[in-house]
ZARO-422338 format. One record per residue (C-alpha): residue number from 1; x, y, z. Coordinates in steps of 0.5 Angstrom, whole numbers, padded with zeros to 4 digits. Each point is the difference from the previous one (the first is absolute). Example, Ala and Ser with C-alpha at 12.3 -4.5 7.8 and 13.67 -1.06 7.14 Angstrom:
2
   i    xx    yy    zz
   1  0025 -0009  0016
   2  0002  0007 -0002
END
This chain:
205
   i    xx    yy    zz
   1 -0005  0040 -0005
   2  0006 -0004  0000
   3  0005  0000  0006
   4  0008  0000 -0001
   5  0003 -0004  0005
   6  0005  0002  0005
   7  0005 -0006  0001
   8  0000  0002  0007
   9 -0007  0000  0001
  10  0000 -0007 -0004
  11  0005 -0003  0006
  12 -0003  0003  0006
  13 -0005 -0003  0004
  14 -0001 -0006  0005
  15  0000 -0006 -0006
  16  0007 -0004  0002
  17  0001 -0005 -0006
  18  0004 -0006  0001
  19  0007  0002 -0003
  20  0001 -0006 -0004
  21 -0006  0001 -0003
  22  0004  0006 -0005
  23  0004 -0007 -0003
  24 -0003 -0006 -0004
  25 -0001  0001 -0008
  26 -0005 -0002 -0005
  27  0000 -0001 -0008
  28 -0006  0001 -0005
  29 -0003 -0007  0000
  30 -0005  0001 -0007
  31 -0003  0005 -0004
  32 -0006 -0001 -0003
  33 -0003  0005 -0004
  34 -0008  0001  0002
  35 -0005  0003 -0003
  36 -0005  0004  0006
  37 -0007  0003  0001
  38  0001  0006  0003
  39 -0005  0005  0003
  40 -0001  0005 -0005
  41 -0002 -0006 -0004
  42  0006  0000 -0004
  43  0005 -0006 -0002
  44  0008  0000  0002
  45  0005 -0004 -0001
  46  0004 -0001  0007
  47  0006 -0005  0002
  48 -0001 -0004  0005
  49  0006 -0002  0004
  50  0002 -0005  0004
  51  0006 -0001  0005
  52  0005 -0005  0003
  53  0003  0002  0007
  54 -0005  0004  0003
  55  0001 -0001  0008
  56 -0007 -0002  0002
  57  0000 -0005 -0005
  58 -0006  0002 -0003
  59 -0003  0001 -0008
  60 -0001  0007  0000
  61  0000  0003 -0007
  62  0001  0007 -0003
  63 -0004  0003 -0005
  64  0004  0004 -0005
  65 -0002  0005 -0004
  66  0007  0003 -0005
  67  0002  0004  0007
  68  0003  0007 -0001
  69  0007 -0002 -0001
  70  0002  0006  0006
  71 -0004  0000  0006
  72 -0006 -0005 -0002
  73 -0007  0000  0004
  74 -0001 -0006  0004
  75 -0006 -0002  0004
  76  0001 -0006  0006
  77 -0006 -0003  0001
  78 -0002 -0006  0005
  79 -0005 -0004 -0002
  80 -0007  0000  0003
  81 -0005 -0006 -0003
  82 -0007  0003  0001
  83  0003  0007 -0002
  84  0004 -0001 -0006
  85 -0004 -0006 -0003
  86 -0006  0000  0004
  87 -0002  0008  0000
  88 -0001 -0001  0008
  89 -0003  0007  0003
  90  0004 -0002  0006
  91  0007  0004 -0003
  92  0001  0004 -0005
  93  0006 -0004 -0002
  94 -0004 -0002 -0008
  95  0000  0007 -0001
  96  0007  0001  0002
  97  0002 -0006 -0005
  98 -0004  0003 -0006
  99  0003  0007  0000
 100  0007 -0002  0001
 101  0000 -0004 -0006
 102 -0004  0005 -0003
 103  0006  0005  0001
 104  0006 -0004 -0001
 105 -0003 -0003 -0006
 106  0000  0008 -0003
 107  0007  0003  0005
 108  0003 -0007 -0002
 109  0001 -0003  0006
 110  0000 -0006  0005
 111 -0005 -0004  0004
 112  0003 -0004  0006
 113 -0005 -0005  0002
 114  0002 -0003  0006
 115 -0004 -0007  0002
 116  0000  0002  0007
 117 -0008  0000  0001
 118  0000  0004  0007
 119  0002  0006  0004
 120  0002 -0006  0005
 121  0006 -0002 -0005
 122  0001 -0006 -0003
 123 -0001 -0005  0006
 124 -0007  0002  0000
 125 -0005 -0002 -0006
 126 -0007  0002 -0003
 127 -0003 -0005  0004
 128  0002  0005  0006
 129 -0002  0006 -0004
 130 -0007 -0003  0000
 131  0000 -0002  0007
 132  0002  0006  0002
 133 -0006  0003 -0004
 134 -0005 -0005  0003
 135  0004  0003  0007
 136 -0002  0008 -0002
 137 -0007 -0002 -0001
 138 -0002 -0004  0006
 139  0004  0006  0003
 140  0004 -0005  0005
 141  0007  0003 -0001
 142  0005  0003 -0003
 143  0001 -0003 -0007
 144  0007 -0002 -0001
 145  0001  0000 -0008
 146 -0003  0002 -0006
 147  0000  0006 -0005
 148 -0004  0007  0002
 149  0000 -0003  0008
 150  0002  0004  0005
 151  0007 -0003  0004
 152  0005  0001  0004
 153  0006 -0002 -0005
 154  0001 -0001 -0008
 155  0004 -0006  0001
 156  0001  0001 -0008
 157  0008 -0001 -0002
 158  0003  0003 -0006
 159  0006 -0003 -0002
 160 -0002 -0004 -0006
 161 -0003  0005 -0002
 162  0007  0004 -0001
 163  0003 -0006 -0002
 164 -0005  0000 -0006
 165  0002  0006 -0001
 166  0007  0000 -0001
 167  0000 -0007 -0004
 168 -0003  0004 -0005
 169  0006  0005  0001
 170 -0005  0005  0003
 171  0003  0004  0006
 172 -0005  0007  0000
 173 -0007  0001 -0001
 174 -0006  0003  0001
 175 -0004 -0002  0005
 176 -0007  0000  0000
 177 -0002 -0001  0008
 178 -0003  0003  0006
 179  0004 -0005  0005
 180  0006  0003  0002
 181  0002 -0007  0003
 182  0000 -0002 -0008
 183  0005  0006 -0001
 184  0004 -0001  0006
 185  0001 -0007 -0002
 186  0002  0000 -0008
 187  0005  0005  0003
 188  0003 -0004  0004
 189  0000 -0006 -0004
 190  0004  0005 -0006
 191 -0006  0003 -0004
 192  0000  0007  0000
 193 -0006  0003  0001
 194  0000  0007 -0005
 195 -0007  0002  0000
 196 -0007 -0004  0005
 197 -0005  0001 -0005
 198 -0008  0000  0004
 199 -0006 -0004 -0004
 200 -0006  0005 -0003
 201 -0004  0002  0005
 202  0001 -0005  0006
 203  0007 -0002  0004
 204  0003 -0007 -0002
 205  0004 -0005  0003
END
């Protein structure tokens, strides 16, 4: 069911961004209208959008699918290689992108997609993801990154995220999520979050 957010809840906690990472703008870079194979075997238009000005300099994108012009529903997605392209068992994180673009194609809504590949944030790539499952197999460590390990800290940042956002004149949404630190950290960069929606039957991130 979704869950209304109390914007006290959304500020608690022990997370302490930076307080410079509130300002720093960004602007629609490209629109490019895109047809895509959706998981009900269906085809839907979407625009996928690029920006200027992101703080992390990275190529992130939005896909778009004519967002309710109130309270749109949004999905802000990490991207996983082995699970979004790959099908890997190892996470539930192709599943996760499936279902989001399945549900924002219908709600009219919004797809982040953010290219940080792990949980270890931007400073580590899909090379360490693989080493740390190499690592997990041999069952000589703790595994440092990668999607669906287990680890002491998400590293993941959201700001450009929010930054998107807003660049697209959105300033509250409906989230799908179950990671509170997503929420805490939208909310913190100016998103309202109104609603956290869960995926069908399994938590996502």
């Amino acid at each position: 069911m979704p869950e209304v957010l109390n914007r006290d809840v959304l500020n608690g906690g022990a997370w302490d961004p930076s307080p410079a990472g509130h300002r720093g703008g960004a602007r629609v870079r490209s629109r490019v209208e895109i047809p895509l194979h959706l998981s009900d075997g269906s085809w839907q238009t979407a625009h996928v959008i690029t920006f200027d000005g992101l703080s992390d300099g990275l190529e992130h994108i939005a896909v778009s699918y004519s967002p309710d012009p109130g309270v749109p529903l949004v999905r802000v997605h990490s991207e996983c290689l082995t699970g979004d392209v790959l099908g890997s068992g190892r996470c539930d994180c192709g599943p996760q992108l499936d279902e989001s673009l399945q549900r924002v194609a219908a709600d009219g809504g919004i797809l982040i997609y953010l290219r940080q590949e792990s949980r270890g944030g931007t400073d580590l790539s899909l090379y360490d993801k693989l080493d740390a499952y190499s690592v997990q197999d041999r069952g000589t460590g703790r595994a440092v990154t990668g999607h669906g390990l287990r680890l002491a800290d998400d590293a993941r940042d959201y700001h450009a995220a929010a930054q998107m956002l807003r660049a697209l004149g959105v300033s509250r949404v409906r989230l799908l999520t179950s990671n509170p630190d997503k929420v805490r950290q939208l909310s913190w960069y100016g998103i309202a979050v109104e609603e956290r929606l869960d995926f069908a039957g399994q938590r996502g991130a």
